[in-house]
N, C-alpha and C positions, 0 to 999 in steps of 0.2 A: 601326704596331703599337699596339693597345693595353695601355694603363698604369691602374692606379692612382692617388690620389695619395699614399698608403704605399710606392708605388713608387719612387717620383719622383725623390727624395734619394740613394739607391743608382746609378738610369740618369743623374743630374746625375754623380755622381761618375766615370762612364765617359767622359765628356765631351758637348757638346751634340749633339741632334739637328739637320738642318739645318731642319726645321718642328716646332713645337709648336702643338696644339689644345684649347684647352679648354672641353671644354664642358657647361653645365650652368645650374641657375637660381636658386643660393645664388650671392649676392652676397658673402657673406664667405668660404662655402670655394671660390668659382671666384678671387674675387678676393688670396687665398693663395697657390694656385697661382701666378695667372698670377706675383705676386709672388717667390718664389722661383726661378722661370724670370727674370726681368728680374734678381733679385740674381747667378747663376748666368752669365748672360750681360755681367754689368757684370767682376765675376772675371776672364771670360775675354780679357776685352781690349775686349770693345763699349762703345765712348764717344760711339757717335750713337744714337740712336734715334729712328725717325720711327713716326705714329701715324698709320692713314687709318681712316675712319670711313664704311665704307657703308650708304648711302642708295640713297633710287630713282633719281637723278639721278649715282648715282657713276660715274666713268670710271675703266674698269677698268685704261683706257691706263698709268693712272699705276701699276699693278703691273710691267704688262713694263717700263715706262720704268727704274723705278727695281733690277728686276734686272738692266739693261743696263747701267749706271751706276757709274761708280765712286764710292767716298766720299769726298769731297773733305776730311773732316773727321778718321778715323778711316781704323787700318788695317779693322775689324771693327765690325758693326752688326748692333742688332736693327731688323727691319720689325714693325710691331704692326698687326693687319686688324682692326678691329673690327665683326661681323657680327649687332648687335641679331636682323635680322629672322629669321635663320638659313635663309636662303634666295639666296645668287649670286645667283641667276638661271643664264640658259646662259651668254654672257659672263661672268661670273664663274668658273663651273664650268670655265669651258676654261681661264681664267686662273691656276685653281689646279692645276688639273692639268699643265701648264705648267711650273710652277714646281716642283714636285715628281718631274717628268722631269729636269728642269736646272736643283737649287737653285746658285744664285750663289755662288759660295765665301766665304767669312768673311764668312757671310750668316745670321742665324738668322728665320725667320719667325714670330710668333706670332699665332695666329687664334683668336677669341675669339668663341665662339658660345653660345647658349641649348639649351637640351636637345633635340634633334632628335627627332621622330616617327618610327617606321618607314619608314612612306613616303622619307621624305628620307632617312633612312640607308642606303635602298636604291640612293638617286639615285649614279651613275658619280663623280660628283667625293667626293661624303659617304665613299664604300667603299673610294677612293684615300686621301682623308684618315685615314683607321680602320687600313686595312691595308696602306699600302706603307711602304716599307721608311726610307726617308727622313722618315715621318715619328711622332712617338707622338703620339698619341689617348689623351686622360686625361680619360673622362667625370666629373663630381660627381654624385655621389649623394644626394639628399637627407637630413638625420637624421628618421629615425621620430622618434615619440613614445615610445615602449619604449626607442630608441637612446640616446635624448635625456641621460637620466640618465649614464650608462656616459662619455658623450661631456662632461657637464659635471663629471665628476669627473676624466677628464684634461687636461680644461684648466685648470679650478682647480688641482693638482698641477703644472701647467707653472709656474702662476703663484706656486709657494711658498704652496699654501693648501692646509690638509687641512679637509675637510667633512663635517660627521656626514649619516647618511643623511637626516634628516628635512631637514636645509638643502640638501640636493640635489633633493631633490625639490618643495620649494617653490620654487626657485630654475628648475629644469625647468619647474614648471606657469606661473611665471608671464615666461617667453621663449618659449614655446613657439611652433616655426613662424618665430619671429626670431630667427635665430643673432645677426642684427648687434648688436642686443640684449643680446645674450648675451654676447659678446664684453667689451661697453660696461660692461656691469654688474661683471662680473669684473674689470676693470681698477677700476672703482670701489670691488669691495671688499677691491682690496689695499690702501688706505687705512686703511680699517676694521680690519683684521686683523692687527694687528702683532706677534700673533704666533704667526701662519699656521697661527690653528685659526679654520674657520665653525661657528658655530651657527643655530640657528633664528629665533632672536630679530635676530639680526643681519641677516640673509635679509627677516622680515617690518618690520623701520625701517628699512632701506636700498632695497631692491629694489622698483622698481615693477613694476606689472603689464602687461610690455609683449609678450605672447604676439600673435601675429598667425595670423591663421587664414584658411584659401578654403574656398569650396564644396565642394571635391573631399575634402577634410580630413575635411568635415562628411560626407559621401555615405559614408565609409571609416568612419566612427565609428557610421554606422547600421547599414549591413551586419554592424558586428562586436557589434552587440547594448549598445552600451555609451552608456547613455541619460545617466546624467552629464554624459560626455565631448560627446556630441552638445548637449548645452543651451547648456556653458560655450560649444563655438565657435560656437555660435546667437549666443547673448548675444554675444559678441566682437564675430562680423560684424556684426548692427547697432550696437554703438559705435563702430566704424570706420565708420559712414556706407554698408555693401553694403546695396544696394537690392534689397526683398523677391523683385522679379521675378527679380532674379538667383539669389537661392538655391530661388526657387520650380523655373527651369527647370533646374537642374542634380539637385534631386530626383525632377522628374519628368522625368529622361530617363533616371535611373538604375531608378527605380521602372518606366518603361516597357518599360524595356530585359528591367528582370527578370522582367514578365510573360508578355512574349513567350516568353522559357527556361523559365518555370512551364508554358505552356502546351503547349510543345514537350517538356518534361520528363513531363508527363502524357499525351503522346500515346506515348512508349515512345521518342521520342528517347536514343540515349546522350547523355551527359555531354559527354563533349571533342566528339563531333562539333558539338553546339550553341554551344559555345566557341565554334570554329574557324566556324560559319559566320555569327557575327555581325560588322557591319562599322563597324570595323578588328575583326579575330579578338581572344578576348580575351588577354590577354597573360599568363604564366604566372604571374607574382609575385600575378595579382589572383582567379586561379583559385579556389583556396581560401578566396577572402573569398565570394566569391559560392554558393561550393558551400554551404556551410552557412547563407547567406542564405537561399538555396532549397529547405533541408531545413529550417528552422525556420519556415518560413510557405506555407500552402496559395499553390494559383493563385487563390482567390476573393480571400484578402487581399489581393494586386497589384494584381488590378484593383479591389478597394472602396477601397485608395488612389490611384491614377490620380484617381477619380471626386470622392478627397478633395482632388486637388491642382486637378484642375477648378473644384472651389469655391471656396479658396483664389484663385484668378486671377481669378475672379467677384466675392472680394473687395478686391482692389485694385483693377479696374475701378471700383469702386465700384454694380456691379449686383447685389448680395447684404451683406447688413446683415454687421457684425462684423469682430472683426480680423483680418487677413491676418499678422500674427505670431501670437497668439494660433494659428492654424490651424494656420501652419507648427510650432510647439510641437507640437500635437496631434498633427500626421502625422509628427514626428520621434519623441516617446516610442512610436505604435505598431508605427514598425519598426522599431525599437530590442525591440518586446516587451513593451511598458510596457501593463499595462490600464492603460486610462483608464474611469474612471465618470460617466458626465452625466445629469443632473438629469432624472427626467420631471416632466408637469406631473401 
C-alpha cells in the first residue's frame, strides 16, 4: 500500500508492516523516514539489524538465505536492502517478490531506493512493492521552492524558534534545493536564538549561502517565466563547479522538446494529445508548466533558440569566439521573456 510520510506515525502506531519502502531523492526527508521506521522497529523488540548493500556483483542468495534463517541473536530483526541504483535486476525482482509472498515472521524488511521512473514503477516486482498488501510504499517528495518557506517555518517551530517572514525567506533562498543544509543551519541557530525569536539580521551573520541547484531546477525556472530565479541558479551551478555542457544540454532538450509541441501545436494538434505522444508522455504535474510556456512564445522563438544553443556549443568547442556562459545568460533571460538589447555597430 501506499503511505505518506504524514502517514507514517499514525500506521507505526497500528503496529509494523512486514516490508517497508522508501523511496525517493532527498537525503534528509528519505533519510527521516527510514529513521523512524528503524526507531519503531527497535520498540518493538528488534535487536539485530543486518544492512546489504546492492551492487552489480550482489548475491541475491543472501536474501533467501537469510529469510531462511533463524536469528541467533535476537527473538526479532530488521533486514535493511539498500538499492542505490533502483533497479534489482530480474534476480532481484523475483527475490523480492518472494519475500513479500512469505515474509519471515518477526522479520521486518526495509528497502531503500531513489525515486523510480515510470517505466520501473511499472516493472512486476516495483507494483508488488507499491501495492501488496504486506507491504507500505512511502514515496518522498521533493520541497518546491513555493513549499520551501511553509516547510521552514515548521521546522524552525519544531525547534522552539519563531521567525519573522523576512528571516524565513532569506533563510529559504539561501538552502534552497539543500534541505541537509537546512536542517544544519537550524540546529545552528538554536544557539543564536535564546530566546526563540529569528530575525533578519540574525539570518544574514549566521546563515551561509548553501542553496544547491540542478539543471532541471534551472529548465522549471525558465518555463515559469521567472528570470531572477533562473540567473541565481545559473550563478549557483557554476560555483559548484557544473560544467557548461551540462547545463547546455538539458536547455536544449527542453528547448527542443518544446519546438516540436510549438510545431505540432500550430499544425492544429490538441494539447494533451501532444502531451501524451511525446516519449516518456509528459507527466501531469509538468503540464501546466509547459502549457503556458507554449502560449507565451511563438514556434519561430524555439527554434531561433535551438540555433542559439547551437552557438553556444560552438562556443565551448572553442569554434566560435565568446563566452559560453555569457550565451547561456542570454538564452536563459530570453525564455524566461527578458528583452535583451545588443549593440549594433
Amino acid at each position: 500500500m501506499k503511505a505518506s510520510p504524514a502517514q507514517l506515525e499514525r500506521l507505526l502506531d497500528k503496529g509494523l508492516s512486514p516490508v517497508y519502502v522508501v523511496s525517493g531523492d532527498d537525503p534528509l526527508l528519505g533519510g527521516e523516514v527510514a529513521d523512524r521506521i528503524r526507531l519503531a522497529c527497535r520498540q518493538a523488540g528488534s535487536e539485530e539489524r543486518q544492512v546489504f548493500h546492492v551492487e552489480r556483483s550482489f548475491d541475491w542468495g543472501q536474501l533467501h538465505d537469510v529469510s531462511h534463517s533463524l536469528s541467533l541473536f535476537a527473538q526479532k530483526r530488521l533486514i535493511e536492502l539498500r538499492i542505490p541504483g533502483g533497479k534489482p535486476g530480474d534476480e532481484g525482482g523475483k527475490a523480492l517478490l518472494q519475500w513479500l509472498e512469505q515474509p519471515p515472521e518477526d522479520t521486518t524488511l526495509l528497502v531503500l531506493l531513489p525515486k523510480l521512473d515510470g517505466s520501473t514503477q511499472r516493472s512486476k516486482w516495483a507494483k508488488a512493492l507499491i501495492e501488496h498488501a504486506h507491504s507500505c510504499f512511502i514515496q518522498i517528495w521533493p520541497i518546491e521552492a513555493h513549499q520551501l518557506p511553509g516547510w521552514m517555518r515548521d521546522r524552525l517551530a519544531s525547534a522552539g524558534i519563531s521567525a519573522s517572514p523576512e528571516a524565513i525567506d532569506l533563510l529559504s533562498a539561501r538552502v534552497e534545493g539543500n534541505l541537509l543544509a537546512a536542517s544544519q543551519e537550524i540546529e545552528k541557530l538554536k544557539l543564536f536564538c535564546s530566546d526563540g525569536k529569528l530575525d533578519l539580521d540574525t539570518v544574514q551573520q549566521v546563515v551561509a549561502d548553501s542553496a544547491r541547484f540542478d539543471v532541471f531546477i534551472l529548465s522549471d525556472a525558465l518555463l515559469k517565466g521567472e528570470a531572477e530565479q533562473a540567473l541565481r541558479i545559473l550563478q549557483g551551478l557554476r560555483g559548484e563547479g557544473v560544467e557548461a555542457p551540462i547545463i547546455l544540454w538539458a536547455l536544449s532538450r527542453e528547448i527542443r522538446s518544446l519546438a516540436t509541441m510549438a510545431m505540432d501545436l500550430q499544425r492544429g494538434m490538441p494539447l494533451e494529445r501532444i502531451f501524451s505522444s511525446q516519449r516518456p508522455p509528459v507527466w501531469d504535474k509538468r503540464k501546466p508548466l509547459l502549457t503556458k510556456a507554449l502560449q507565451r512564445h511563438p514556434t519561430s522563438a524555439w527554434e531561433s533558440w535551438l540555433r542559439d544553443a547551437q552557438a553556444i556549443d560552438e562556443q565551448i568547442k572553442g569554434q566560435q569566439p565568446g563566452s559560453a556562459w555569457d550565451g547561456l545568460t542570454r538564452l536563459a533571460l530570453a525564455v524566461c521573456g527578458v528583452a535583451i538589447l545588443t549593440q549594433t555597430a
